[in-house]
TIPA-324479 format. One line per 3 residues: for each residue x, y, z of C-alpha. Coordinates in nm, 3 decimals. Layout:
<pts>
X:Y:Z; ...;
</pts>
This chain:
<pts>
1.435:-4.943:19.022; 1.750:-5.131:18.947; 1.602:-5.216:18.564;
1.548:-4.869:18.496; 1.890:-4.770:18.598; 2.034:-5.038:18.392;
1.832:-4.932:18.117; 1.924:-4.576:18.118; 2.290:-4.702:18.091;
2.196:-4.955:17.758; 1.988:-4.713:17.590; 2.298:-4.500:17.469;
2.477:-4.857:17.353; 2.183:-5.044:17.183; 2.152:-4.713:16.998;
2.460:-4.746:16.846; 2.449:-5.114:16.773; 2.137:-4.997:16.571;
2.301:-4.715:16.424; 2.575:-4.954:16.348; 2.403:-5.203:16.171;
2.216:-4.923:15.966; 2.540:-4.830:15.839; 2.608:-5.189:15.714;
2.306:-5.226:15.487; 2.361:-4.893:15.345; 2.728:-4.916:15.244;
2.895:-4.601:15.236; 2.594:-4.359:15.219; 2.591:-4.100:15.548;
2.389:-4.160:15.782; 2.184:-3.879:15.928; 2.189:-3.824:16.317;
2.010:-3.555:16.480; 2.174:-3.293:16.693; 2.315:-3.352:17.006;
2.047:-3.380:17.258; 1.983:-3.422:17.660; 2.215:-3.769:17.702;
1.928:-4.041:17.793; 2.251:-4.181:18.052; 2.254:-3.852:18.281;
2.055:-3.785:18.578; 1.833:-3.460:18.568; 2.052:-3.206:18.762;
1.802:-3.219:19.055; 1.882:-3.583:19.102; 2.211:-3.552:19.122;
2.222:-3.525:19.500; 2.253:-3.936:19.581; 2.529:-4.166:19.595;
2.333:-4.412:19.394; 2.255:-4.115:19.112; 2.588:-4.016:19.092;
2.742:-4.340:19.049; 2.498:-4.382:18.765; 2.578:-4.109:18.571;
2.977:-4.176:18.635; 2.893:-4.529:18.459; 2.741:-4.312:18.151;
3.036:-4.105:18.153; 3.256:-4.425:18.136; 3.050:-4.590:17.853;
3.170:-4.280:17.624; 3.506:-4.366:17.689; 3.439:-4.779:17.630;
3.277:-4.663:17.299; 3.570:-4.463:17.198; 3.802:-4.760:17.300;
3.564:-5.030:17.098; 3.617:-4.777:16.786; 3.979:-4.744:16.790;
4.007:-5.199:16.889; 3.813:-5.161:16.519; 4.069:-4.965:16.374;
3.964:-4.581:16.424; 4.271:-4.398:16.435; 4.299:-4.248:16.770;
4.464:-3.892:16.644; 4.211:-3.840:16.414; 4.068:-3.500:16.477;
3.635:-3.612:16.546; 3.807:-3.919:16.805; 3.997:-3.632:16.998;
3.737:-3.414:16.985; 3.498:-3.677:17.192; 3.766:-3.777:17.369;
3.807:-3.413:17.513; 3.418:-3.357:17.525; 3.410:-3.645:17.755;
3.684:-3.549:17.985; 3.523:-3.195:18.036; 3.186:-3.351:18.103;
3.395:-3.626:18.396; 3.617:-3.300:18.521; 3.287:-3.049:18.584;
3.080:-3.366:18.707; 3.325:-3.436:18.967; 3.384:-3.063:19.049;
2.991:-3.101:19.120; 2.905:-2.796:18.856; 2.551:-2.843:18.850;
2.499:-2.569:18.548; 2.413:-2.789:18.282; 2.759:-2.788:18.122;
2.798:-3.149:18.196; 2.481:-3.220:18.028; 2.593:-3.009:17.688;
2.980:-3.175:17.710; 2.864:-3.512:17.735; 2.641:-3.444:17.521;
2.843:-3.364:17.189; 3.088:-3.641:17.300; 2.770:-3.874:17.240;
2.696:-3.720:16.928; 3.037:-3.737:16.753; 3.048:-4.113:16.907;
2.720:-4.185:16.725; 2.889:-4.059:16.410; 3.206:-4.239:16.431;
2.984:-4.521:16.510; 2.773:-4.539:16.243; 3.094:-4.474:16.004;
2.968:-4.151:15.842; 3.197:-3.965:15.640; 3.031:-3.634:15.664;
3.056:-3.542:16.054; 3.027:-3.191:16.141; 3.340:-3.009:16.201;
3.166:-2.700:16.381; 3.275:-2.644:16.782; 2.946:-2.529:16.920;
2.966:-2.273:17.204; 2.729:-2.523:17.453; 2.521:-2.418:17.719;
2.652:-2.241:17.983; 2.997:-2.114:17.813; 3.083:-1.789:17.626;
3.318:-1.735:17.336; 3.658:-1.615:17.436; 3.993:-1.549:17.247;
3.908:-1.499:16.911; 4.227:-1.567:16.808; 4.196:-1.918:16.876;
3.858:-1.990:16.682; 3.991:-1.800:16.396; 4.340:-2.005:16.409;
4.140:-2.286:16.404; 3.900:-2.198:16.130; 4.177:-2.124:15.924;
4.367:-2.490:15.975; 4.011:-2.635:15.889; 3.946:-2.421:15.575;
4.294:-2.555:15.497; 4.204:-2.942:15.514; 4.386:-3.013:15.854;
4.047:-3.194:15.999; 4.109:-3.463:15.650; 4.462:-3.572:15.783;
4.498:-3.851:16.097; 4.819:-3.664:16.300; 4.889:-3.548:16.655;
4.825:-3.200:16.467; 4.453:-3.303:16.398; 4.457:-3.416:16.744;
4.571:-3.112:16.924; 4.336:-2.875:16.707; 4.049:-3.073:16.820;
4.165:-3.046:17.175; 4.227:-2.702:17.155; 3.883:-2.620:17.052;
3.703:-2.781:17.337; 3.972:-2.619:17.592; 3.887:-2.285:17.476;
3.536:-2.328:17.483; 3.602:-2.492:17.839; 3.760:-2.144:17.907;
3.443:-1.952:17.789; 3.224:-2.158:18.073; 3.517:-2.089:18.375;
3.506:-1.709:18.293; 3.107:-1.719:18.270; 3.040:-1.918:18.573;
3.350:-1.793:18.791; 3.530:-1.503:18.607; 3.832:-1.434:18.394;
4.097:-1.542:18.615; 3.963:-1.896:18.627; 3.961:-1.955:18.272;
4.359:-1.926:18.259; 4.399:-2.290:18.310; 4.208:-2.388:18.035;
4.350:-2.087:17.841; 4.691:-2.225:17.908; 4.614:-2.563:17.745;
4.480:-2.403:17.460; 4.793:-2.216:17.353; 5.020:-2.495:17.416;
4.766:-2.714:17.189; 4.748:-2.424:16.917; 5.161:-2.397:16.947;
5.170:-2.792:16.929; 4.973:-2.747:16.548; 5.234:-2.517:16.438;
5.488:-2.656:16.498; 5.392:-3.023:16.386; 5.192:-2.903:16.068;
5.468:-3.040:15.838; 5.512:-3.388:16.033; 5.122:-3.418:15.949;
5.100:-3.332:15.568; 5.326:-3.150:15.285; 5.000:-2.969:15.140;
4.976:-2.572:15.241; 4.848:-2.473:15.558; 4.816:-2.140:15.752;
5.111:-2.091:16.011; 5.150:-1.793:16.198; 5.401:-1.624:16.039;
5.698:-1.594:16.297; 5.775:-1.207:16.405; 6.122:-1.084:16.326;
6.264:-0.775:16.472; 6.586:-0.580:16.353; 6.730:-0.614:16.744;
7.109:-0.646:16.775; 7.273:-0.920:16.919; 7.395:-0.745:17.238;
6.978:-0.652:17.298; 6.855:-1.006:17.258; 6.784:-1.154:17.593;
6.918:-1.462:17.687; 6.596:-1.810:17.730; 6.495:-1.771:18.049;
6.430:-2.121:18.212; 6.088:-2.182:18.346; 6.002:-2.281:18.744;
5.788:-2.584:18.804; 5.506:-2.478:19.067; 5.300:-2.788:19.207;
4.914:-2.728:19.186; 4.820:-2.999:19.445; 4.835:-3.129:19.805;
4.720:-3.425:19.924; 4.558:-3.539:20.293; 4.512:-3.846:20.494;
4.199:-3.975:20.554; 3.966:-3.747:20.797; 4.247:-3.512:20.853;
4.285:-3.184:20.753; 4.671:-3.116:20.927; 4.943:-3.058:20.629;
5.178:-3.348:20.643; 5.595:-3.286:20.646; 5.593:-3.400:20.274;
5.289:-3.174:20.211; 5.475:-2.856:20.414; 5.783:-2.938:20.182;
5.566:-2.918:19.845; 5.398:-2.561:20.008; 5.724:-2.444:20.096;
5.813:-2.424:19.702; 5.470:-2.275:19.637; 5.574:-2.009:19.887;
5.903:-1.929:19.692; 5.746:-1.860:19.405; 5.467:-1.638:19.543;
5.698:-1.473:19.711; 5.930:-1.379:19.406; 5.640:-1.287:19.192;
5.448:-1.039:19.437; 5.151:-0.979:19.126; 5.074:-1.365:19.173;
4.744:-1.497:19.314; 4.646:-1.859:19.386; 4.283:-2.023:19.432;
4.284:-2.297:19.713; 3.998:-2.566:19.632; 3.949:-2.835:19.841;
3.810:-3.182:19.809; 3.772:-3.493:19.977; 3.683:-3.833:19.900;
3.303:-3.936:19.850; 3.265:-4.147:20.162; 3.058:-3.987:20.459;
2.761:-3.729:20.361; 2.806:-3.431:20.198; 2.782:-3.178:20.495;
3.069:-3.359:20.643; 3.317:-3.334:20.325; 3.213:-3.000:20.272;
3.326:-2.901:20.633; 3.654:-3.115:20.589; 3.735:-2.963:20.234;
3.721:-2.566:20.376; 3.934:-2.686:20.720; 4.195:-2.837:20.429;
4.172:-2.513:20.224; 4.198:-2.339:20.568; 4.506:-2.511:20.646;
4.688:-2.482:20.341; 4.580:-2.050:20.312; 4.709:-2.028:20.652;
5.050:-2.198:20.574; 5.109:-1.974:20.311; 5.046:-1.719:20.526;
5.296:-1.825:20.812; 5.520:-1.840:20.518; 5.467:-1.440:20.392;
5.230:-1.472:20.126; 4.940:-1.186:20.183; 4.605:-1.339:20.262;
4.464:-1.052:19.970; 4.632:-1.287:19.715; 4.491:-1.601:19.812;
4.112:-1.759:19.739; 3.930:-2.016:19.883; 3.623:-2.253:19.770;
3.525:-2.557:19.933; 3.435:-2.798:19.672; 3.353:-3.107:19.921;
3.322:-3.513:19.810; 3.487:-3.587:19.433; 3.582:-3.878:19.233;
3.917:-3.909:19.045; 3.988:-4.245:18.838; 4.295:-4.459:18.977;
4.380:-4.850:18.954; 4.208:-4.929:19.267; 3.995:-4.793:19.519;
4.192:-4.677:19.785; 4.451:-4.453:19.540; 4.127:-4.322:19.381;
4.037:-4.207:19.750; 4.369:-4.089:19.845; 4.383:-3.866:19.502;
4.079:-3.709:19.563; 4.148:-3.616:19.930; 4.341:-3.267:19.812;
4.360:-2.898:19.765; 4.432:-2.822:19.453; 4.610:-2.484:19.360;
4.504:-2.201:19.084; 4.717:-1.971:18.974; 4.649:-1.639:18.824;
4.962:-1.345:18.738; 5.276:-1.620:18.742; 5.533:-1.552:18.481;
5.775:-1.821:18.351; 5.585:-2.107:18.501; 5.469:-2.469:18.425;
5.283:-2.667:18.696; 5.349:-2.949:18.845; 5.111:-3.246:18.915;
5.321:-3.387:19.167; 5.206:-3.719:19.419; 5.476:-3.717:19.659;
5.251:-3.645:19.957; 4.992:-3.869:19.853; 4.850:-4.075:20.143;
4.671:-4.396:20.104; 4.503:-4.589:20.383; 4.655:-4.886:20.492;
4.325:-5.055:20.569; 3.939:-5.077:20.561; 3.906:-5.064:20.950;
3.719:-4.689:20.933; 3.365:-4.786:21.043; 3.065:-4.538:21.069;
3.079:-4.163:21.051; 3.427:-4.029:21.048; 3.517:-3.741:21.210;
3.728:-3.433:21.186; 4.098:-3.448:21.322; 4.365:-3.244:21.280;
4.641:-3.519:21.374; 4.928:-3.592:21.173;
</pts>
């Protein structure tokens, strides 16, 4: 059983050491690849319920990532605007495979990343600049794809700059955006929606750091307004999207309290806010257990906020359960993914903040056998 695992891993790589080589003896002549397919390193969905499965198909997810780092040790510039794109395809595929969607949009992200990867592997010059809308998404903000049609009709995909790099981005965000609103409605899309514009606002205004030929700009709006009239820059409030838990406990710590306490201030001076609790734990003990430990965390966060004059109408809660999140070592990988993470939908003048200070990492390995719930500090 262990061979076959192993080989579902190599198959991806020994394909492009083939594709490679074909690109050798041909010279510069394109090579054809076929369109993105089922990746052969991903579990079907249905086996995705074991510890064993799921560490598989993390190592798969990795191995798009070593492949992307191999190309750009060989030179491949890494703001060039297919190497972003992958890049971005892979992190969606990691993000919704640790969020455990099980809709097959893991299957379609990781997908394409494979297929530009192959491309960029095999040194063809002729890779598709198209942004499919993948399997279970749904186009949203036109806007966007036509901004982004326009900088490739005007040759921005040719040039190697952060503005390449961003466009690329963008595209897979908004497409990321269309699957949120399909699978879990409009509101939940907003994150994703967010990054978007910042990426399409990051093109415009680095377009002439990238290239001096023409390209499309939105032209900027200017209105005949006085002086007196024109209102004065309005300074944005951070709002922190995450708290984190100790180990088996679902109790807010005093750092924790102090990070809610600024989520509370805000809420409470934008009454047409809403936040989405979604809590997680770490992917020790079986899944019935984090799932019940994830909803007492949400639980205990909604209730908080509560205590602290939010209305319970404005706040949403999921229970997500057991989830991975990359770190330098075991334990801080743990301790980041024992958290609630916070959604917010309605906030004006507002960047979040992915803040750590109530981050809690074990101080040993003495936890033996099946944890259980407590609400200690």
């Amino acid at each position: 059983m262990l061979m076959i695992y192993s080989l579902r891993l190599l198959l991806p790589l020994a394909a492009a050491m083939q594709l490679a080589a074909c690109a050798t003896v041909m010279g510069s002549k394109p090579v054809v690849i076929a369109e993105p397919t089922q990746p052969m390193g991903l579990h079907p969905q249905a086996e995705r319920i074991t510890d064993h499965a799921i560490a598989d198909d993390l190592k798969y997810i990795a191995s798009l990532r070593q492949r992307l780092s191999v190309l750009n040790d060989n030179g491949h510039p890494i703001d060039e605007y297919h190497f972003c794109k992958a890049q971005a395809w892979t992190d969606m595929a990691y993000e919704e495979y640790t969020n455990n969607d099980r809709s097959g949009v893991v299957d379609a992200a990781a997908a394409q990343a494979n297929f530009l990867i192959e491309h960029m592997e095999a040194q063809d010059l002729k890779i598709p600049t198209d942004t499919p809308i993948i399997h279970d998404s749904k186009k949203v903000r036109n806007d966007l794809w036509s901004f982004a049609e326009q900088q490739k009709q005007h040759g921005l995909v040719e040039k190697v700059c952060s503005s390449a790099c961003a466009l690329a981005k963008m595209e897979v965000q908004t497409v990321w955006a269309g699957h949120n609103e399909l699978e879990l409605g409009w509101r939940y899309a907003e994150s994703p929606i967010h990054a978007a514009e910042r990426l399409r606002n990051q093109v415009q205004t680095e377009l002439n750091q990238c290239d001096p030929v023409p390209v499309v700009v939105a032209a900027p709006i200017v209105c005949d307004v006085p002086k007196a009239q024109i209102s004065p820059t309005i300074s944005k409030v951070e709002v922190p999207d995450v708290v984190y838990f100790a180990l088996n406990q679902y109790t807010l710590s005093r750092s924790s309290r102090a990070v809610l306490d600024q989520v509370a201030n805000v809420l409470r001076e934008q009454a047409q806010g809403k936040v989405l609790l979604s809590g997680y734990t770490d992917i020790r003990a079986n899944p019935q257990y984090n799932k019940a430990l994830a909803q007492h965390r949400v639980d205990a966060v909604r209730d908080y906020l509560v205590n602290k004059g939010i209305n319970r109408t404005r706040i949403d809660t999921r229970a997500i359960g057991q989830n991975v999140q990359s770190a330098s070592d075991l334990k801080r990988s743990f301790a980041l993914s024992r958290r609630v993470t916070l959604a917010y939908d309605g906030l004006e003048n507002t960047d979040l903040k992915n803040q750590q200070s109530d981050l809690q990492i074990e101080a040993d390995k003495s936890q033996q056998g099946q944890p259980q719930l407590s609400h200690k500090d």
